[in-house]
C-alpha positions in Angstrom: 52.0 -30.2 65.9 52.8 -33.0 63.3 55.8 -34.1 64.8 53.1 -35.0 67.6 50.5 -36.8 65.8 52.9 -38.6 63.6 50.6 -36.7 60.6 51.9 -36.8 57.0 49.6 -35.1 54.8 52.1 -35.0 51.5 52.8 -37.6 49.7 55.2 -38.4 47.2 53.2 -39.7 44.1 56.6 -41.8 42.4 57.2 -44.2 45.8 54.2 -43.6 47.9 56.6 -42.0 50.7 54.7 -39.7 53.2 55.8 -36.2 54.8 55.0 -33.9 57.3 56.2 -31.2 55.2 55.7 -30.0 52.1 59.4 -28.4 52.0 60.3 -32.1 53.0 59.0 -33.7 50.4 60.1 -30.8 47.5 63.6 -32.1 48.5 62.4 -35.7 48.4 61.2 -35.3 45.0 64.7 -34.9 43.3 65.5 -38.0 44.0 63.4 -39.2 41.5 63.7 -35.9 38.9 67.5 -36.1 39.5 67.9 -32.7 40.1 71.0 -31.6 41.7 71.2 -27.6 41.7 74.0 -27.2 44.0 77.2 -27.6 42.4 80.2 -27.2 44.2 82.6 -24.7 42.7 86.1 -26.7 43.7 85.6 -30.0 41.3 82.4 -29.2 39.6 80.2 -32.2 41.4 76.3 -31.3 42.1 73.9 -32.2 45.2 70.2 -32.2 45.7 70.5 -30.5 49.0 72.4 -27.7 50.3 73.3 -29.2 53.5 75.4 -32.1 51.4 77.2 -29.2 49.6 78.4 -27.8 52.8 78.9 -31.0 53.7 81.2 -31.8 51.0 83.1 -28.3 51.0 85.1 -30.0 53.9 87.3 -32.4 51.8 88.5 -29.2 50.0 89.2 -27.2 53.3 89.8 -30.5 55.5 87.8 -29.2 58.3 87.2 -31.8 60.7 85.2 -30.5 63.2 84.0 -34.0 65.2 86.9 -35.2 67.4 86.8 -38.1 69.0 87.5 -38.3 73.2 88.8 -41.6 73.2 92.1 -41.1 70.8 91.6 -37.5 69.3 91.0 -38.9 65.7 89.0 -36.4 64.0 86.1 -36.6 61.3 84.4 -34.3 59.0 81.0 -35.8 59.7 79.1 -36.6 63.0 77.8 -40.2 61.6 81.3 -41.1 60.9 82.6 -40.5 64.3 79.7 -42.3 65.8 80.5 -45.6 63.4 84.3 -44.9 64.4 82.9 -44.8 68.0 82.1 -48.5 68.1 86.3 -49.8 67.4 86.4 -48.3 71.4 83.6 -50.1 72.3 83.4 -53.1 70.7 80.0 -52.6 69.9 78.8 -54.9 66.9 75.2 -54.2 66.4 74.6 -55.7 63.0 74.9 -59.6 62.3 75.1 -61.8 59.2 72.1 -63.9 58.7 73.7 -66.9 57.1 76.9 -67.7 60.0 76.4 -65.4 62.7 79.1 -63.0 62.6 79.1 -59.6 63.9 80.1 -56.7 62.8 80.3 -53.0 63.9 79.4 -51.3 60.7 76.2 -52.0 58.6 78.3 -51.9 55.0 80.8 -54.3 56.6 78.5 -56.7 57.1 77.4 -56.3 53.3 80.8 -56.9 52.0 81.1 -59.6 54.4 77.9 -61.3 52.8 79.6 -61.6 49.1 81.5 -64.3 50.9 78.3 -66.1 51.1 76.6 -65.7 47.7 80.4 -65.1 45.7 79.1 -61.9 44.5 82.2 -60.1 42.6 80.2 -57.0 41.6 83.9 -54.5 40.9 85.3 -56.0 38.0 88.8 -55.4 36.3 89.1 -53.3 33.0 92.3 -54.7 32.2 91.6 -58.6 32.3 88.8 -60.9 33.5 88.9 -60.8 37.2 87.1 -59.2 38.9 86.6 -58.7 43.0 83.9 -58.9 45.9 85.3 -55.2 47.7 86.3 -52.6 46.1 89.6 -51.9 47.8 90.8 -55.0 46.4 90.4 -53.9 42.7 92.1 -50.7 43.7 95.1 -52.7 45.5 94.8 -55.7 41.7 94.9 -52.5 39.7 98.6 -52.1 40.6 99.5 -55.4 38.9 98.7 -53.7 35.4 100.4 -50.3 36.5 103.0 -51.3 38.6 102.6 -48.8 40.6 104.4 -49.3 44.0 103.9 -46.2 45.7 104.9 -47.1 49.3 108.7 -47.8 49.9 110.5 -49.6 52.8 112.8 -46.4 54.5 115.0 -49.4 56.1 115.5 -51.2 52.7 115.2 -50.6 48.8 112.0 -52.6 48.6 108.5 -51.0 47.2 105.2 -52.2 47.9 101.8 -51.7 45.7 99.7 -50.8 48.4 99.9 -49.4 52.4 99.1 -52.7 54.2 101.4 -54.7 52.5 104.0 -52.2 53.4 103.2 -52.6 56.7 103.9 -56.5 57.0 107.0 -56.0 54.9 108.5 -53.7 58.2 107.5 -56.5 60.9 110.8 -58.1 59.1 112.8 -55.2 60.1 111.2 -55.3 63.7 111.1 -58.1 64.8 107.2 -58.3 65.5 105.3 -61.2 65.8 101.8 -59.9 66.6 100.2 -62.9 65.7 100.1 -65.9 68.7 99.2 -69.7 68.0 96.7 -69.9 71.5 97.8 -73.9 71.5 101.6 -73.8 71.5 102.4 -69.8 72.2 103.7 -69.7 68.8 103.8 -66.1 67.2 104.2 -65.2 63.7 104.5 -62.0 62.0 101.4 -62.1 59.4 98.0 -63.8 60.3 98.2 -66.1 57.4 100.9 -67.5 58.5 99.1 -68.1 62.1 95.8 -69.5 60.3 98.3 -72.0 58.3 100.0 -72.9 61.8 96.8 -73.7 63.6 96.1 -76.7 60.8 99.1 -78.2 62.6 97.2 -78.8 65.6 93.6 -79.1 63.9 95.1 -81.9 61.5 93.0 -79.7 58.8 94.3 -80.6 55.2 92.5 -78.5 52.7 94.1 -78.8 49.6 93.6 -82.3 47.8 95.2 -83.6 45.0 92.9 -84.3 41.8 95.3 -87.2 40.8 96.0 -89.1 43.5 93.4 -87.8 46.7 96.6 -86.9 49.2 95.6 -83.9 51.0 97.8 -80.8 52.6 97.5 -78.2 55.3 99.1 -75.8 52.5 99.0 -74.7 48.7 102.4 -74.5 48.7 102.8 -78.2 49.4 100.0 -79.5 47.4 102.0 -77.5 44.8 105.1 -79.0 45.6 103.3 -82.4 45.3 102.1 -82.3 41.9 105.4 -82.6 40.2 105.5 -86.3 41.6 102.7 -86.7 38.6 104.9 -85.0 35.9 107.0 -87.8 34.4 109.4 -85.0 33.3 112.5 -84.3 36.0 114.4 -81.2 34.3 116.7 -80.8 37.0 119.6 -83.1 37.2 122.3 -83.8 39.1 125.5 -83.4 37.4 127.8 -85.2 39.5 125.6 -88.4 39.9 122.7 -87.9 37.4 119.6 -87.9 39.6 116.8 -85.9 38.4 114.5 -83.9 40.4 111.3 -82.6 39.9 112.0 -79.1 41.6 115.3 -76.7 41.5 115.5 -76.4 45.1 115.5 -80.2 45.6 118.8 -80.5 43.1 120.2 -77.6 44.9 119.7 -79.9 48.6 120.7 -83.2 47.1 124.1 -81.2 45.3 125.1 -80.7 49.3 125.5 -84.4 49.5 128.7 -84.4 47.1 130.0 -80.8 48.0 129.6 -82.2 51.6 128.4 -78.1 52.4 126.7 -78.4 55.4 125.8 -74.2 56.1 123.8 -74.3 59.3 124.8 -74.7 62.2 123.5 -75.2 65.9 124.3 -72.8 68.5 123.5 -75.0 70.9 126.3 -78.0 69.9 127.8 -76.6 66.9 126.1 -79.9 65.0 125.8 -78.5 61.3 123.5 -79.2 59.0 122.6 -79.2 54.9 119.3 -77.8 55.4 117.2 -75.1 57.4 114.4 -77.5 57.6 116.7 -80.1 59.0 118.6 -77.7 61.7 114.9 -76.2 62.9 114.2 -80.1 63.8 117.3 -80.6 65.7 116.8 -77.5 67.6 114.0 -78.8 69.0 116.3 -81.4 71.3 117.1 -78.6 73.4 114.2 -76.3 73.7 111.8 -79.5 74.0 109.4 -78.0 72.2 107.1 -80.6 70.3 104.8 -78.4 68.3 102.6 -81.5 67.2 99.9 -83.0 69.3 97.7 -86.2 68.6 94.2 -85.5 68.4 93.7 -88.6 69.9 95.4 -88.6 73.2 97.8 -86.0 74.8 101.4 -87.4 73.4 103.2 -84.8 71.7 106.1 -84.9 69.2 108.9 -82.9 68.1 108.3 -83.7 64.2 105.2 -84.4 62.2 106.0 -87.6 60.3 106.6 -89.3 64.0 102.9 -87.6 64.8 101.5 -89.6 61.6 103.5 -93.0 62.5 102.1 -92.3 65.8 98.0 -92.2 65.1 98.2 -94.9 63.1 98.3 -96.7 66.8 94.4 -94.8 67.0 93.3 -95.8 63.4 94.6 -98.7 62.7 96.1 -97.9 58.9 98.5 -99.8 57.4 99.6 -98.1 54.1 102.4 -100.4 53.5 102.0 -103.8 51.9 104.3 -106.9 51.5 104.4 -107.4 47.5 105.1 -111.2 48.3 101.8 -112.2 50.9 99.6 -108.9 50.5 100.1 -108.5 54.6 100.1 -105.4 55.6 101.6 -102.7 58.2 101.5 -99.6 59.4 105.5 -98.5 59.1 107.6 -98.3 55.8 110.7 -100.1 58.0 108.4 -103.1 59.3 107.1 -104.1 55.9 110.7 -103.8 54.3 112.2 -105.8 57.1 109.1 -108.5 56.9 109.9 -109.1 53.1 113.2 -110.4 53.9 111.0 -113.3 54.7 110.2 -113.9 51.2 113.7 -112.8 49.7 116.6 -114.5 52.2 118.2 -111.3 52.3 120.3 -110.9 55.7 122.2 -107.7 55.9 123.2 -107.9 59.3 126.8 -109.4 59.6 128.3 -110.5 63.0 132.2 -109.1 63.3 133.1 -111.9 65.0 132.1 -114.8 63.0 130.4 -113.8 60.0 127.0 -115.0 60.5 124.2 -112.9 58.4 120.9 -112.2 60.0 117.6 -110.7 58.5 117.0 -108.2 61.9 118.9 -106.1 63.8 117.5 -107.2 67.1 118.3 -110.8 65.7 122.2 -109.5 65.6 121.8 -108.3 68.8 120.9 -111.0 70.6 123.7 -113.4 68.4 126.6 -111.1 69.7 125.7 -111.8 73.1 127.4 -115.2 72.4 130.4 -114.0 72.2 130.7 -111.7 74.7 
């Protein structure tokens, strides 16, 4: 009749926790004695109830009794198939109270809160780092062992941990599961996408502490600090030129081998660099991957996107070291200083006359002609 009245006449005198049973709470109470008096005879670990023995016996006889109707996964415990339940469903009962995500699993949504208050709590017995999850100290742990356990059957290559494995073979693949929902962009990890997106967001996250200049990327901000080292160890030894980086003597060394490696399909136009061919390509898909954020013009390269919004902000980084005037392009300032110096590069073919301009020449040779 308890289960009725809601009675609970024994009561736990450690927490102040009430039952209707007095069986009930007998169990209850080795929680706070400790007790655990059934031991399971496989590995020797002990439980305070019986049921969490039998429990347990299925990891030694991998009885998984609870299938699930939806993709025939199967699961030793009923709970467990009723959290695995929810990836079907899309079900996301439990929220964090500091941003509003949701999550489908109550202990997710705990690990997910250490991104909040930076909680670390599984820390490394090999150096000082330590980790917010638990799987990530397992995956770290493999740095000290070098342990890599999960090979590549298409290639040689070995990998410390499953997942890791499993971006490696989107090389071999092909895939791409990973779309830019701007451009239609795909990539094959979801770093790589997040990255991407910063192209169209103008986001810049990583700022240099010399000089302010902020990048979309660690790797460039990276790349940028060596303009700060006064040391250039890599030098050119055809011409001399020193670089800051290895791969920058190893593009600049093209200019005097004259090894230009890749090569258009399109036109057969070849060029010294990846980085340079991927820009040309762009001529004949059209594709202009970089948008202004201030109106709808497009561009097939970034640095004609930057020139570009400087129309909407009004910057003008470049300054005339003669009058202090300013502009917004590198090309106008140095063609405004020739104001100041007399220089005239431009030489008519027909009668020798210099001018300062190009547009100046222009209009000259019309004279002839």
């Amino acid at each position: 009749m308890r289960v009725h009245t809601g009675e609970k006449p024994f009561t736990c005198d450690q927490c102040g926790k009430s039952f209707s049973q007095k069986q009930t709470l007998e169990l209850h109470m080795r929680v706070h004695t400790g007790e655990t008096p059934f031991t399971c005879d496989q590995c020797g670990k002990s439980f305070s109830q019986k049921q969490t023995l039998e429990l347990h016996m299925r990891v030694h006889s991998g009885e998984k009794p609870f299938s699930c109707d939806q993709c025939e996964k199967r699961f030793s415990q009923k709970p467990h198939l009723i959290e695995h339940k929810k990836i079907h469903t899309g079900e996301k009962p439990f929220s964090c109270d500091q941003c509003g995500k949701r999550f489908s699993h109550k202990q997710t949504v705990k690990g997910h809160m250490r991104v909040h208050t930076g909680e670390k709590p599984f820390p490394c017995d090999q150096c000082d780092k330590s980790f917010s999850h638990k799987q990530n100290l397992k995956i770290h742990m493999s740095v000290h062992t070098r342990d890599k356990p999960f090979a590549c059957d298409q290639c040689d290559k070995s990998f410390s941990n499953k997942q890791n494995l499993k971006s490696h073979m989107r090389v071999h693949t092909g895939e791409k599961p990973f779309t830019c929902g701007q451009c239609g962009k795909s990539f094959t990890h979801k770093s790589s996408l997040k990255c991407h997106i910063r192209v169209h967001t103008g986001e810049k996250p990583f700022s240099c502490d010399q000089c302010g200049k902020t990048f979309p990327r660690a790797s460039q901000l990276k790349v940028h600090l060596t303009v700060h080292m006064k040391e250039k160890p890599y030098s050119c030894s055809v011409c001399g030129k020193s670089f800051y980086q290895h791969h920058m003597l190893l593009n600049h060394e093209k200019i005097h081998t004259g090894v230009r490696e890749y090569m258009c399909f399109e036109c057969e136009k070849t060029f010294m660099t990846a980085r340079c061919l991927k820009k040309h390509q762009r001529i004949h898909t059209g594709e202009k991957p970089y948008k202004c954020s201030h109106c709808d013009k497009r561009f097939t390269v970034s640095e004609n996107l930057k020139t570009h919004e400087r129309i909407h902000t009004g910057e003008k980084p470049y300054k005339c070291s003669h009058c202090g005037k300013r502009f917004s392009h590198l090309t106008s300032v140095k063609t405004h200083e020739r104001i100041h110096t007399g220089e005239k590069p431009y030489k008519c073919s027909h009668c020798g006359k210099k001018f300062g301009h190009p547009t100046c020449l222009k209009r000259h040779v019309r004279i002839h002609t």
